[in-house]
LODOKOL-743303 format. One record per residue (C-alpha): residue number from 0; z, x, y; residue in three letters. Coordinates in steps of 0.001 Angstrom, whole numbers. Each point is the difference from the previous one (the first is absolute). Last residue first. Example, Ala and Ser with C-alpha at 12.3 -4.5 7.8 and 13.67 -1.06 7.14 Angstrom:
BEGIN
PT   i       w       u       v  aa
PT   1    7140   13670   -1060 SER
PT   0     660   -1370   -3440 ALA
***
This chain:
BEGIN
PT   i       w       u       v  aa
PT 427    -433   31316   18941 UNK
PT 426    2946    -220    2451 UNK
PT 425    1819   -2153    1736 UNK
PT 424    1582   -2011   -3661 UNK
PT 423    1878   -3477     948 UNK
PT 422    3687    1255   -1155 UNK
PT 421    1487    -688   -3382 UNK
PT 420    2237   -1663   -1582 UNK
PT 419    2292     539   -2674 UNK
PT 418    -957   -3428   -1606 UNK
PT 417   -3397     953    -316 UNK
PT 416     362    4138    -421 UNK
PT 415    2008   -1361   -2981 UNK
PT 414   -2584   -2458   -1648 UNK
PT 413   -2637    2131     507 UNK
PT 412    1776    2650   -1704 UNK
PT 411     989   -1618   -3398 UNK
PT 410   -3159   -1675      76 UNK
PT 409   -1851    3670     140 UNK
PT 408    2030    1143   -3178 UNK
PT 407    -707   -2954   -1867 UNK
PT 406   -3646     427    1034 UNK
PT 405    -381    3436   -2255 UNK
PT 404    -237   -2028   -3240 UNK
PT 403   -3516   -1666    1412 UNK
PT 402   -1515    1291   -3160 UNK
PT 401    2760    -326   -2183 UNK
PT 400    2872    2265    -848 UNK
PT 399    1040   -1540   -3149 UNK
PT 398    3775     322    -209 UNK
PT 397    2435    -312   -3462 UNK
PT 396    2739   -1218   -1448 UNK
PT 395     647     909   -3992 UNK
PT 394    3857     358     259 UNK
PT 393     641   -3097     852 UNK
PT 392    1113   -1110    4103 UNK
PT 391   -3552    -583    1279 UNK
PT 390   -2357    -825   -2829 UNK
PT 389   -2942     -76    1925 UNK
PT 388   -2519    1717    2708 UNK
PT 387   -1810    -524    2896 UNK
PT 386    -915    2137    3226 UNK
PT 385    1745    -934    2661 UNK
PT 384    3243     778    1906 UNK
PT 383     767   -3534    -184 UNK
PT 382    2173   -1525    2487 UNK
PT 381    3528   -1195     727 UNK
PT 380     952   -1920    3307 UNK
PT 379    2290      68    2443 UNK
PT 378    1433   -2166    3218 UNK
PT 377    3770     957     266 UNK
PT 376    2554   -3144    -294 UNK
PT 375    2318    1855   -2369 UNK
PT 374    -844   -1688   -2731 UNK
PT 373   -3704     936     534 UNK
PT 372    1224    3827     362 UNK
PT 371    1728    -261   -2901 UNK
PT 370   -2820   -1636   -2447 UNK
PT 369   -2524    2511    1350 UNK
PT 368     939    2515   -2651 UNK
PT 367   -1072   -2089   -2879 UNK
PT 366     342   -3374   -1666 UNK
PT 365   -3461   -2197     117 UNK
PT 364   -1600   -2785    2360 UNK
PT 363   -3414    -108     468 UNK
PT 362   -3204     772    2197 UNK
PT 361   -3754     525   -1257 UNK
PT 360   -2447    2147    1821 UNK
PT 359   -3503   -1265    -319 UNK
PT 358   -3365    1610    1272 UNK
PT 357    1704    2822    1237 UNK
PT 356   -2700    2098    1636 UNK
PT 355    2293    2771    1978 UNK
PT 354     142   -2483    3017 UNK
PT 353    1446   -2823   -2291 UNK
PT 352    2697    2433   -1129 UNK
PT 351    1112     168    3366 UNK
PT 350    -183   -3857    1199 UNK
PT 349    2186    -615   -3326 UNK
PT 348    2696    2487    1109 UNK
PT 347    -296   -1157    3121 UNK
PT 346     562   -3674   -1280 UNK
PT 345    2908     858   -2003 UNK
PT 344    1722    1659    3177 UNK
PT 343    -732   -2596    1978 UNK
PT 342    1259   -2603   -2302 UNK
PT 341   -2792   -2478    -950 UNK
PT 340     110    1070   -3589 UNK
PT 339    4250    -946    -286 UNK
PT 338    3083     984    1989 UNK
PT 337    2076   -2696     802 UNK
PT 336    1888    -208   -3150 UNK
PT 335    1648    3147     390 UNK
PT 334      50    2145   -2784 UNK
PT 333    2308    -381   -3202 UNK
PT 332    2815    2663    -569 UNK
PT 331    -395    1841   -3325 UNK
PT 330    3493      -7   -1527 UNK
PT 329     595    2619   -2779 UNK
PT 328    3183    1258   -2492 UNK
PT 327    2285   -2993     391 UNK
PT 326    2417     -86   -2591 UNK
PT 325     899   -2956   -2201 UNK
PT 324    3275     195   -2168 UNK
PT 323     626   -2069   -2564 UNK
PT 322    2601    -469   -2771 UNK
PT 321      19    -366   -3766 UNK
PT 320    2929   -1444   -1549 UNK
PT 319    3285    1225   -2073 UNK
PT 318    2010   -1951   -1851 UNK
PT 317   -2465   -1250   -2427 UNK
PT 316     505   -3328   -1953 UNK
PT 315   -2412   -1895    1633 UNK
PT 314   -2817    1958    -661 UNK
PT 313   -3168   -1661    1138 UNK
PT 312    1587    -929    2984 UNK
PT 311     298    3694    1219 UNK
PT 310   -3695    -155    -506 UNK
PT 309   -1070   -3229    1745 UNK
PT 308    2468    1224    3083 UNK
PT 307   -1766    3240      73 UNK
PT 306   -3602   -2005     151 UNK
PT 305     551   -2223    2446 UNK
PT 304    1558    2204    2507 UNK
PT 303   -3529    2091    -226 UNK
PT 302   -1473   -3282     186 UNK
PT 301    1959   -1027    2938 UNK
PT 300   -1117    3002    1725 UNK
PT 299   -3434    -298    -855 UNK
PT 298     285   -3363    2087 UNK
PT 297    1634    1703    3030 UNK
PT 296   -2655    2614    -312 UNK
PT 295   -2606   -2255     161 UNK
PT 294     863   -2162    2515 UNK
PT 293     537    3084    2601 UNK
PT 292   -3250    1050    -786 UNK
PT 291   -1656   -3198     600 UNK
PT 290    1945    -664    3019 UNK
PT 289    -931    3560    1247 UNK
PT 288   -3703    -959    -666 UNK
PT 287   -2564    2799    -561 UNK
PT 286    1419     599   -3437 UNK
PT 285    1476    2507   -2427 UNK
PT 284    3164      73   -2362 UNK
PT 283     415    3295   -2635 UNK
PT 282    2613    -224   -2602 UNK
PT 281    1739    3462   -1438 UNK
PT 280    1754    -728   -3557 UNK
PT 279    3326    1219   -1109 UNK
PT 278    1895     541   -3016 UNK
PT 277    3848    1224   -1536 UNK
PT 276    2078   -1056   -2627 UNK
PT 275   -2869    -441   -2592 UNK
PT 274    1149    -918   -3411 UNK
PT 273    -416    2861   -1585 UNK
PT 272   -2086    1018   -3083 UNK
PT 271   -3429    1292    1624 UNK
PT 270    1841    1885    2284 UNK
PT 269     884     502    3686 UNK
PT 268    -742   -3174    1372 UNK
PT 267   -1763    -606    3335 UNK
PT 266   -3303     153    2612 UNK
PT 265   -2450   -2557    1063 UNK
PT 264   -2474     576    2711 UNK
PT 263   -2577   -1988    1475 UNK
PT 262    1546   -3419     269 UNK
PT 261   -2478   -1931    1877 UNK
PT 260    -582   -2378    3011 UNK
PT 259   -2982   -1519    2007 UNK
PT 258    -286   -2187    3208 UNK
PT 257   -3542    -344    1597 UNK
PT 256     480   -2582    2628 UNK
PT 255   -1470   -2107   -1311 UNK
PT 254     276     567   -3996 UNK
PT 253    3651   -1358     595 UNK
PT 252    2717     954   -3350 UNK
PT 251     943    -664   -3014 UNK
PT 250    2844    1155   -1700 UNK
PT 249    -452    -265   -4082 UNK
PT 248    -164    4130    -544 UNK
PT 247    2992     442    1862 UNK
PT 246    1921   -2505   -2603 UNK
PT 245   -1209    2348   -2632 UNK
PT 244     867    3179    1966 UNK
PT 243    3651   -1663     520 UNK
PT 242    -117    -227   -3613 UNK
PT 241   -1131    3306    -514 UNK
PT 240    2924    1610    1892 UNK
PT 239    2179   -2128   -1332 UNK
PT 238    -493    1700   -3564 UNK
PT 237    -587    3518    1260 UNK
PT 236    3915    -612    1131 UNK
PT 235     588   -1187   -3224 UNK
PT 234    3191   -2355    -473 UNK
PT 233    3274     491   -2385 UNK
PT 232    1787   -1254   -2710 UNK
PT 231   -3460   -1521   -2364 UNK
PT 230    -777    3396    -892 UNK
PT 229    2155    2705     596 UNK
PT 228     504    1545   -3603 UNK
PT 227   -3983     -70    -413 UNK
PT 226   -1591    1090    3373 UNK
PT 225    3287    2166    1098 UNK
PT 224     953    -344    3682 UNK
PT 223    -567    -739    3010 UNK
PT 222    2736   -1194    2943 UNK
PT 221   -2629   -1239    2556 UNK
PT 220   -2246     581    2918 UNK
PT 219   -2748    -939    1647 UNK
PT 218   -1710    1677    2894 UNK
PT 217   -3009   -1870    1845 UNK
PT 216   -2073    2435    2410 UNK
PT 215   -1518   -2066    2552 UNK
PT 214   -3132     314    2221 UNK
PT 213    -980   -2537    2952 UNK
PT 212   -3093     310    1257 UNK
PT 211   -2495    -883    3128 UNK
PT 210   -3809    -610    -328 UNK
PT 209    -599     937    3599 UNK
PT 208   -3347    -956    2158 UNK
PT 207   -2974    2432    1511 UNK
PT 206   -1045    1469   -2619 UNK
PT 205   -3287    1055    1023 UNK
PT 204   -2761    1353   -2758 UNK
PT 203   -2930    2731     447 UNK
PT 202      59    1461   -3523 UNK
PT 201    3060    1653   -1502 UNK
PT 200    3992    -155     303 UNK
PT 199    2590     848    2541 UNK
PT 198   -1009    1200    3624 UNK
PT 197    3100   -1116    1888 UNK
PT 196    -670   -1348    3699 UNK
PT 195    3217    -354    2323 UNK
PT 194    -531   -1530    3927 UNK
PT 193    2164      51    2757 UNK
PT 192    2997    2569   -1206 UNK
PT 191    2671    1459    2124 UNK
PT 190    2271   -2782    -645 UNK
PT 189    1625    2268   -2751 UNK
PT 188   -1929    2828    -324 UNK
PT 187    2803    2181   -1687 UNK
PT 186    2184   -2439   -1778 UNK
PT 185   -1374   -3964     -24 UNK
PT 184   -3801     749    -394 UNK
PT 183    -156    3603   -1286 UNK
PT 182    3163     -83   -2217 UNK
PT 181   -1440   -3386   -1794 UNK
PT 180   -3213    1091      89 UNK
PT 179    1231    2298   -3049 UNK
PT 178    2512   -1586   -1478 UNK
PT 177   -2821   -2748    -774 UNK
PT 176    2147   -1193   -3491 UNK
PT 175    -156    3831   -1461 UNK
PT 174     626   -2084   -2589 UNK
PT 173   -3512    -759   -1207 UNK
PT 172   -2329    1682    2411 UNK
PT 171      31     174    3557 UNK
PT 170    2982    3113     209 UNK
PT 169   -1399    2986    2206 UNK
PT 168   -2551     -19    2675 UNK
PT 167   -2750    2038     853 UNK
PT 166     -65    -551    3928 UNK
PT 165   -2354     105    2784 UNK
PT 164     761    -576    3272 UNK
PT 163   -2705   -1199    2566 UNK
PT 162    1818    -586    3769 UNK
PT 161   -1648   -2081    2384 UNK
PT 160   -3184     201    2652 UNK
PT 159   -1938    1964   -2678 UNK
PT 158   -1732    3411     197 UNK
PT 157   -2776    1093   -2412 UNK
PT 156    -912    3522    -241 UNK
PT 155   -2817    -837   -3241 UNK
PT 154    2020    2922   -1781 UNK
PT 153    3621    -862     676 UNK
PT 152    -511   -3790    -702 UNK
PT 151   -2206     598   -2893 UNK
PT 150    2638    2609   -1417 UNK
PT 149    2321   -2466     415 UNK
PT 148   -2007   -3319   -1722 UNK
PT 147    -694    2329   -2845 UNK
PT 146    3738     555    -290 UNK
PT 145     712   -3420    -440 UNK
PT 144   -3317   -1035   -2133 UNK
PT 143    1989    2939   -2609 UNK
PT 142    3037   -1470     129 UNK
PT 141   -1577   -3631    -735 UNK
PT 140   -2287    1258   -2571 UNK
PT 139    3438    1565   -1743 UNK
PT 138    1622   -3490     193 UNK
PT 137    -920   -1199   -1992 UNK
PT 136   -3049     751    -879 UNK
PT 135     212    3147   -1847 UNK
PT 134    3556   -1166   -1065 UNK
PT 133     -64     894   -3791 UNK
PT 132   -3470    2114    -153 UNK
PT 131   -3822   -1176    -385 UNK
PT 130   -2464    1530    2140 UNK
PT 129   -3474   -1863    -373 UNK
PT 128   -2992    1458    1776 UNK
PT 127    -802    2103   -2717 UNK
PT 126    2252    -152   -2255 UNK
PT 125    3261    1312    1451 UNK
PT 124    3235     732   -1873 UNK
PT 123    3072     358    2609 UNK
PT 122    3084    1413   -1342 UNK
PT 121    2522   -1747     396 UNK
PT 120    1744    -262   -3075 UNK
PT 119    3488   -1676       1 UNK
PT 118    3170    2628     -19 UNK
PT 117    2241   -2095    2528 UNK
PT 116    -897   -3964    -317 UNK
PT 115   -3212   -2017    1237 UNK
PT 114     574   -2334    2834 UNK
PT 113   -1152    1926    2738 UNK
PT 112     887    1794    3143 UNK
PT 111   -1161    1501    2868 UNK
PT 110   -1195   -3061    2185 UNK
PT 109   -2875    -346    2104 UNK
PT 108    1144    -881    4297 UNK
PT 107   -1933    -498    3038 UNK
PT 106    2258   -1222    2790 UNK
PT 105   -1487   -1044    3158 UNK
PT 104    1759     315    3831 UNK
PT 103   -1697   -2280    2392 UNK
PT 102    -902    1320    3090 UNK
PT 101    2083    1417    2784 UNK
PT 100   -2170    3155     870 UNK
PT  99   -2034    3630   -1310 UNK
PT  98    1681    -985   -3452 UNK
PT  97    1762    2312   -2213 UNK
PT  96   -1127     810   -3710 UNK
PT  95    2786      51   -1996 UNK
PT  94     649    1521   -3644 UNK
PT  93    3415   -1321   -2545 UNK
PT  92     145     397   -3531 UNK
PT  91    2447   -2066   -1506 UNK
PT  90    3257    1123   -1682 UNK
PT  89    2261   -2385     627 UNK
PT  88    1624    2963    2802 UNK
PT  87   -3342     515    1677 UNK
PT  86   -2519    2275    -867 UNK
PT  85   -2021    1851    2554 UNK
PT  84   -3383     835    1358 UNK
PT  83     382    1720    3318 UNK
PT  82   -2729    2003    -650 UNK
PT  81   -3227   -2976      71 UNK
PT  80   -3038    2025    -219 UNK
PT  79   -1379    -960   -3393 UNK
PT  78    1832    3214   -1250 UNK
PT  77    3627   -1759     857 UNK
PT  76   -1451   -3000   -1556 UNK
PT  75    -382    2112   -3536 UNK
PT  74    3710     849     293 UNK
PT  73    1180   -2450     434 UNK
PT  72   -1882   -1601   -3223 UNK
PT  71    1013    2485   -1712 UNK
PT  70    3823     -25     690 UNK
PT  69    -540   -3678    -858 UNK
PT  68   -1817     155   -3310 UNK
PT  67    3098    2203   -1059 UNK
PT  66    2590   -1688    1547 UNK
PT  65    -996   -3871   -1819 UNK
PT  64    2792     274   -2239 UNK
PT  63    1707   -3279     946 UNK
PT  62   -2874   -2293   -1706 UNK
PT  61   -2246    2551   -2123 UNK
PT  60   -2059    2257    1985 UNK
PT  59   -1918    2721   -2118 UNK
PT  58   -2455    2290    1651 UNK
PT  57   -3569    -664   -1580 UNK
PT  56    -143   -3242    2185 UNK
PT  55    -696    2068    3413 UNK
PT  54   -2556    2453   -1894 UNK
PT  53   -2053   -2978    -680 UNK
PT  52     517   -2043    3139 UNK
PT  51    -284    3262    2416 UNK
PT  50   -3852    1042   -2248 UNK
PT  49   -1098   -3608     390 UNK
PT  48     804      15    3848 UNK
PT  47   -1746    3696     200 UNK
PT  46   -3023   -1543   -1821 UNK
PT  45    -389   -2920    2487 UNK
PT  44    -579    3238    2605 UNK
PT  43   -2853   -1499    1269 UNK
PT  42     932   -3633     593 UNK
PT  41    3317     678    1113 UNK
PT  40   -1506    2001    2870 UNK
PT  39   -2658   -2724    1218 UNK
PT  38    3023   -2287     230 UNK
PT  37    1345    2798    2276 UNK
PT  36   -2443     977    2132 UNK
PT  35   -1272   -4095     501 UNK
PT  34    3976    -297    1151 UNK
PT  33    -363    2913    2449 UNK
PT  32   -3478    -963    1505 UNK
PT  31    1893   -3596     418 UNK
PT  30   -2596   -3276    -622 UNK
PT  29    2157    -957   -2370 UNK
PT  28    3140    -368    1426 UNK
PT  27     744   -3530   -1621 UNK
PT  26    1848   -2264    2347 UNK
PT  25    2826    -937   -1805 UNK
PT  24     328   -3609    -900 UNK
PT  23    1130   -3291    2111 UNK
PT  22    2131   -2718   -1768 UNK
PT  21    3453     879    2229 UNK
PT  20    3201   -1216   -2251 UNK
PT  19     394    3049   -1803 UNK
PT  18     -45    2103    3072 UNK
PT  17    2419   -1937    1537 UNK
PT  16    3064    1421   -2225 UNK
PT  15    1099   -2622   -2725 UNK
PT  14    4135     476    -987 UNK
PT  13    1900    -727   -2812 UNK
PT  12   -2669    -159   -2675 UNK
PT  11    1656    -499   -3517 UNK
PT  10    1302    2415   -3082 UNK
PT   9    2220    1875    1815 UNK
PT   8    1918    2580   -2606 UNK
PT   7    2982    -764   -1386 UNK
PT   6    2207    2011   -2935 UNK
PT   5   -2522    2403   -1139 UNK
PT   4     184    2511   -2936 UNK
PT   3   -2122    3002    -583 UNK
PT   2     -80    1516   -3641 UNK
PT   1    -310    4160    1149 UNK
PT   0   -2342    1255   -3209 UNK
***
């Protein structure tokens, strides 16, 4: 698998367009014949989503081998109506719906891959209405609400004031590190975009703020030698490496904002009777705050150093230390501040689940696709693609398509023929 490695990537807003600063939602086009066609269509052919989502997470799409599920996925929006379907140089799947004027242009993006390595078992097992496969919900509901929102946009003839492109995009998971979105938003639509949605999850949810990252992988390295005719002349590079873990283990950290760490992967050694010359750990960062984030990974830092300089201490008599190296391998940019649930494109998104009988539709902060676009001063939001389901990311996730299963789907597209605009409707 391709290991990605970034130098600097923005991790603050730099600029706030207007539309974040209005406090006025979407007008809903409800009351459109062609948006009552098409919300009745998603209803009724609720099977045909299931049957896209299932087949869709059969094809396997590990980080940087997504081709496969993309060359399908083309292709299946080329039969949805949409033949100029293409796939851009990153790899994402591109389909646009042009606008009859100057409206908004909206984004509607599922991602390809997942976080499950080449040669895992996707095969979907259902009981009854239970369909349980690695990424079945994420983000194969979101592909699938994606292309139910295109066929319902061919079928119920609706036209939008702006632009509607649809993606599948590449690289949200692990360290794919958003390389996706990334090529859209600064590469190929690059100030071409007014509003991004990514369908990412289950249930009728908004995320509508950024828990941003910072990812490391820490190298150490020393002489190694012999476990018994070394001892006591040289350090252990597995050695340092769990006193730094040690000291890790001790940092605390705010609990508002939300700031976490952990080291999630250890590696080193090659045998049983060596001292270790070579080990390295990946360390994960996440908050809301950039001064949180920021604090913690200058303080892990120190532990890290902490922890080589307690081993090379511990034998005095060596010649040789262990060294460092830290390598970026992920930065999540954190959203703009100024968005939050009175934003207008939170608040439409809220307004549109209300008129499909949403009693309650809770808002949050988590890591995803909308991270960049938020960085980058671009309203956007994440939503449910409903449904529910659990253990997303193990090997035993699953969906339940519920009862009102099919209003993902119809959120999805209320949402965009909202903030795409439409035109008062003349005819009955």
């Amino acid at each position: 698998m391709h290991q990605l490695r970034l130098r600097h990537t923005l991790l603050c807003l730099c600029a706030v367009p207007a539309v974040l600063l209005g406090q006025a939602s979407s007008p809903l086009p409800t009351d459109q014949p062609s948006v009552k066609r098409a919300l009745d269509g998603i209803k009724s052919s609720n099977s045909w989503t299931l049957d896209q989502q299932v087949s869709i997470c059969e094809i396997p799409a590990p980080d940087f081998k997504e081709q496969a599920r993309a060359a399908e996925f083309k292709k299946r929006l080329i039969a949805l109506g949409y033949p100029n379907t293409r796939i851009d140089t990153a790899g994402n799947v591109i389909a646009e719906r042009p606008g009859t004027g100057n409206g908004p242009t909206v984004m509607l993006a599922g991602h390809l891959d997942t976080v499950f390595p080449e040669g895992t078992d996707v095969k979907v097992k259902r009981d009854g209405n239970k369909f349980s496969a690695p990424g079945i919900g994420d983000d194969c509901r979101g592909l699938a609400v994606v292309l139910a929102v295109a066929k319902a946009l061919k079928e119920g003839q609706i036209k939008t004031n702006g632009r509607v492109i649809l993606v599948g995009n590449v690289g949200e998971e692990g360290e794919g590190n958003l390389r996706g979105v990334r090529e859209l938003l600064t590469h190929g639509y690059k100030g071409k975009i007014d509003y991004f949605i990514s369908v990412d999850g289950l249930g009728l949810h908004v995320t509508d703020r950024a828990v941003g990252s910072k990812r490391y992988n820490i190298e150490f390295k020393g002489p190694g030698g012999h476990s018994y005719g070394a001892f006591g002349t040289m350090p252990s590079a597995i050695h340092a490496m769990g006193r730094a873990i040690a000291l890790i283990s001790d940092v605390e950290v705010p609990t508002n904002p939300k700031t976490t760490y952990t080291v999630g992967v250890v590696k080193g050694g090659t045998s049983v009777n060596s001292i270790a010359g070579d080990a390295s750990m990946e360390v994960d960062m996440r908050s809301e705050s950039l001064e949180n984030l920021d604090s913690a990974e200058a303080r892990i830092k120190r532990a890290i150093t902490a922890g080589v300089l307690a081993e090379n201490g511990r034998w005095p008599k060596s010649s040789a230390k262990i060294t460092v190296k830290f390598d970026t391998i992920g930065i999540r940019p954190i959203g703009a501040k100024i968005q939050t649930d009175e934003s207008p494109i939170v608040k439409t998104a809220l307004d549109a689940a209300a008129a499909l009988g949403a009693e309650r539709t809770p808002t949050g902060a988590s890591s995803t696709d909308s991270n960049l676009p938020m960085s980058l001063g671009i309203p956007a939001i994440t939503i449910g693609g409903g449904g529910k389901g659990s253990g997303a990311h193990s090997l035993t996730e699953s969906f339940e398509e519920t009862p009102d299963g099919y209003k993902g789907p119809q959120w999805a597209l209320l949402i965009v023929a909202a903030l795409a605009g439409m035109r008062a409707s003349v005819t009955p």
